[in-house]
C-alpha positions, 0 to 999 in steps of 0.5 A: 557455489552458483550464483544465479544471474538475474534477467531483465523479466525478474521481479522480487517482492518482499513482505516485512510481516509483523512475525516474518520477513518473506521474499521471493524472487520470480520471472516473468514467463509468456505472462506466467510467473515462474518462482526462483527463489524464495527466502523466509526469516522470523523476526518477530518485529512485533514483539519489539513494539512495546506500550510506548510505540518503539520498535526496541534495538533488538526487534530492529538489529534482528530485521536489519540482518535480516534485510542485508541478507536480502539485499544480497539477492536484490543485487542486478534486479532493476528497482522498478522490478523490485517491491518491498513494503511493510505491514502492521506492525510498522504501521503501528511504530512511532519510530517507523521513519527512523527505522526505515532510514536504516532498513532501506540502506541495508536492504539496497531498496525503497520500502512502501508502508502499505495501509491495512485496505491495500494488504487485503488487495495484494493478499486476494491478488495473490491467492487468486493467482493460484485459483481456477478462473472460475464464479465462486465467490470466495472468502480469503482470510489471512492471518499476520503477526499484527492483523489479520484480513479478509476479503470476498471476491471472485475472479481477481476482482475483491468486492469486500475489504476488511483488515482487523486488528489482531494476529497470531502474535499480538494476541500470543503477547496479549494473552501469555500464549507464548510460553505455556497455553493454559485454558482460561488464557485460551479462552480469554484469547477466543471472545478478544478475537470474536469481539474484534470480529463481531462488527464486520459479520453481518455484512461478510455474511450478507455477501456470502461465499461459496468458498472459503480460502486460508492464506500465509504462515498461521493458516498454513501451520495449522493445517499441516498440523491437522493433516499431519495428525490425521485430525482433518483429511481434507482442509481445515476444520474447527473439529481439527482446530479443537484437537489442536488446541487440546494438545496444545493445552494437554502439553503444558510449557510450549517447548516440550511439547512435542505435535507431528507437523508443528515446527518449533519455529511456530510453536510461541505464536500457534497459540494466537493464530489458533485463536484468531481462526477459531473465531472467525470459524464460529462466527461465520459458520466456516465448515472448512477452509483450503489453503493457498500457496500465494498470498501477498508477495504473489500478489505484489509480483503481480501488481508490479507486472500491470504496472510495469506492461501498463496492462492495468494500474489499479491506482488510475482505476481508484483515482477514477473511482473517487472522481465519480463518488464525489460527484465534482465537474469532471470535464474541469478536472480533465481540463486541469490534468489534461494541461498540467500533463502538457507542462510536464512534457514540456520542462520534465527534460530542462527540469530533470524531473524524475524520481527512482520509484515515484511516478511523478507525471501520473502524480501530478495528473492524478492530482489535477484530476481530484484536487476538487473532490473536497467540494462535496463537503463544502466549497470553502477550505475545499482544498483541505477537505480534498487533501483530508480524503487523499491522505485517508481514504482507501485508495487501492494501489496506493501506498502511504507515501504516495497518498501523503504526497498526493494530498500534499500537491492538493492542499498547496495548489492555491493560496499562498505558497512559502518555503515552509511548506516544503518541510513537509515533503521526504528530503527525496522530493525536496527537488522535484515536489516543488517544481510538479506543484508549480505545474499544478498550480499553473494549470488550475489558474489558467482553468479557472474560468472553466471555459471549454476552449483550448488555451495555446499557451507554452510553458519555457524554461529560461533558468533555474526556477525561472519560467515564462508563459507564453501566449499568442500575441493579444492574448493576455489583453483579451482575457484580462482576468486571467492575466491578473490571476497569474500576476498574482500567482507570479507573486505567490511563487516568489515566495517559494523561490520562482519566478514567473513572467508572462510573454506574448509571442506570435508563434506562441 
């Protein structure tokens, strides 16, 4: 057997899809990808979530063999080459968090749950990757296990966003498509998916598309179906669909049914896919539809190259974005972000602050930048309201642990502060979260005057969860407020177990 040796520019990604778990390995190659590798299991996670929310025993032990498998693959790649999230249908699970405990000891990697919004972005990077660089505007439409997405864009740059809830096998579960496709299943099948739909098309429309592009397992099924059938010669068309679905019913039970191209792996969930497609054909007038090699690993490999080259990370384009939608005083948040990011370099060594997959200086940063944005709302409870639009808003970029963190660092950057409101943190940044919201809450109490001057003050370290500000001799006594804003701080943090004195030094 060879085995395939990994080298520094490999990067893996892996989709934990609601029907499929999906993984590929590439390298990066004069800024091109190059594919290596690429695994495929069927899962069928969805069909473990019953009524109650809970993944059962057999969907989760199907996925954890599934996951030790990868594992094997993953082995020499380093982990901040490594992306692997989840999609729908882990979204959905109330026993997500126990689940990923077990997922992530097998697969040997961090697992992101991705919001709906965040799949589409990935999704259009991906296609776009295999696309002429051209101005079409495109319409992309992919269709999962749990959700489907579609996205209008052109170049690499999604204008439109929309993540519907149905797929190729919920809506199979939903209207017994799996065993036997009977017509009035079908159909009943059809107005579920055109009814989800129907909100979200009067503004695909009226952004329009010059193309309309198919993406992942459902899209590419069908259209090898049709072209292996001679029912379509060039892409997918809704003609081609309805000889589909006419075989289909015409065949009876599922597993004697016998169509050139259809694998019998597809077979229990073709049913809901052809349904969500057809719908989303009728409603929004699609006379053909070509079908993409990439889709979201493509574009998870790829985010990670802007990421780790800092070519571009779209997280800082969001975060700008909402600076300037909630129309807060930006000049206050630099100042407050420009000083926390100081204070990180100076303890980050003392203070050992990193984290295996977390970017912690850019968290805290992009937390000082946005820990006013809930003024808009109203100036009281404002860190509430701030901490409200982090945790929930689409924040391209972001994956779900990230925003709840974020919004965690901006709800505790004033008030009182306890040890209790640690509990709220992954038991992975019970160390570190601490010490980043002390940074934070350092840095909006010396801004709080919102004075557009330098303020030389030093930030040490003289033990363990004991800090000193040091300032200019006769600093503290020009700027009394100031000083009985950090007394009071110094309280607050006793509380959650700091201590915090201020010094006056002649070279401070």
């Amino acid at each position: 057997m060879t085995i395939q040796m990994n080298t520094p520019n490999t990067f893996a990604a892996i989709d934990l899809g609601s029907n499929s778990f999906h993984m590929i390995v590439a390298r990066e190659v004069g800024g091109q990808l190059q594919l290596l590798d690429r695994h495929k299991e069927t899962v069928r996670l969805r069909m473990g979530l019953g009524a109650d929310a809970q993944l059962d025993q057999a969907a989760q032990e199907r996925a954890l063999a599934c996951l030790t498998r990868f594992g094997q693959r993953l082995r020499g790649i380093p982990s901040e080459h490594i992306r692997v999230v989840g999609t729908n249908t882990l979204r959905l699970a109330s026993n997500t968090g126990d689940f990923l405990a077990l997922a992530e000891t097998a697969l040997g990697a961090q697992i992101d749950i991705i919001p709906g919004h965040e799949e589409a972005r990935l999704i259009y990077l991906g296609v776009s990757h295999f696309l002429a660089n051209d101005d079409q505007q495109r319409l992309v439409m992919d269709i999962g296990g749990g959700s489907t997405e579609f996205i209008i864009g052109t170049h690499f740059d999604p204008r439109s966003m929309t993540s519907t809830e149905m797929g190729c096998v919920s809506i199979s579960q939903q209207f017994n498509l799996i065993d036997r496709i009977s017509a009035s299943d079908f159909r009943d099948a059809l107005n579920a998916c055109q009814l989800v739909l129907r909100p979200h098309v009067p503004k695909l429309r009226r952004l329009g598309w010059d193309k309309a592009i198919g993406a992942s397992g459902s899209i590419k099924a069908i259209h090898e179906t049709l072209i292996a059938n001679g029912w379509s010669s060039d892409g997918i068309t809704l003609a081609g669909m309805e000889k589909l679905r006419d075989a289909l019913l015409a065949g009876g039970s599922l597993d004697k049914v016998k169509i050139e191209g259809l694998s019998d792996n597809r077979k229990p969930v073709i049913g809901g896919g052809l349904a969500v497609l057809m719908a989303a054909f009728q409603l929004l007038d699609i006379e053909q539809m070509q079908v993409s090699p990439g889709a979201l690993r493509e574009g998870l490999i790829l985010d990670m190259l802007g990421r780790v080259h800092h070519t571009q990370d779209v997280r800082e384009t969001s975060i700008r974005a909402l600076l300037t939608s909630s129309r807060i005083d930006q000049a206050q948040a630099e100042r407050v972000a420009h000083c926390a990011s100081s204070f990180f370099e100076q303890v980050k060594t003392d203070w050992q602050l990193h984290h295996a997959i977390l970017p912690l200086k850019s968290l805290l940063v992009w937390a000082a930048l946005t820990h006013e944005v809930g003024h808009f709302i109203s100036n009281r409870k404002y860190r509430h309201h701030s901490a409200y639009i982090l945790e929930n808003a689409d924040l391209a970029g972001f994956n779900q642990e990230e925003q709840r963190l974020l919004a965690w660092l901006v709800l505790h950057h004033r008030s009182k502060m306890s040890a209790k409101d640690l509990l709220m943190l992954p038991e992975d940044c019970l160390v570190t979260f601490p010490k980043v919201l002390v940074l934070l809450r350092l840095a909006t109490r010396l801004h709080r005057g919102r004075e557009d001057q330098t303020i030389q003050v030093k930030l040490r370290l003289i033990k363990e969860n004991q800090l000193a500000l040091c300032f200019p001799t006769g600093w503290l006594g020009q700027n009394p407020l100031t000083q009985l804003d950090l007394e009071i701080e110094a309280k607050r943090l006793e509380d959650a177990g700091f201590a915090l004195t201020l010094v006056e030094e002649q070279d401070a």
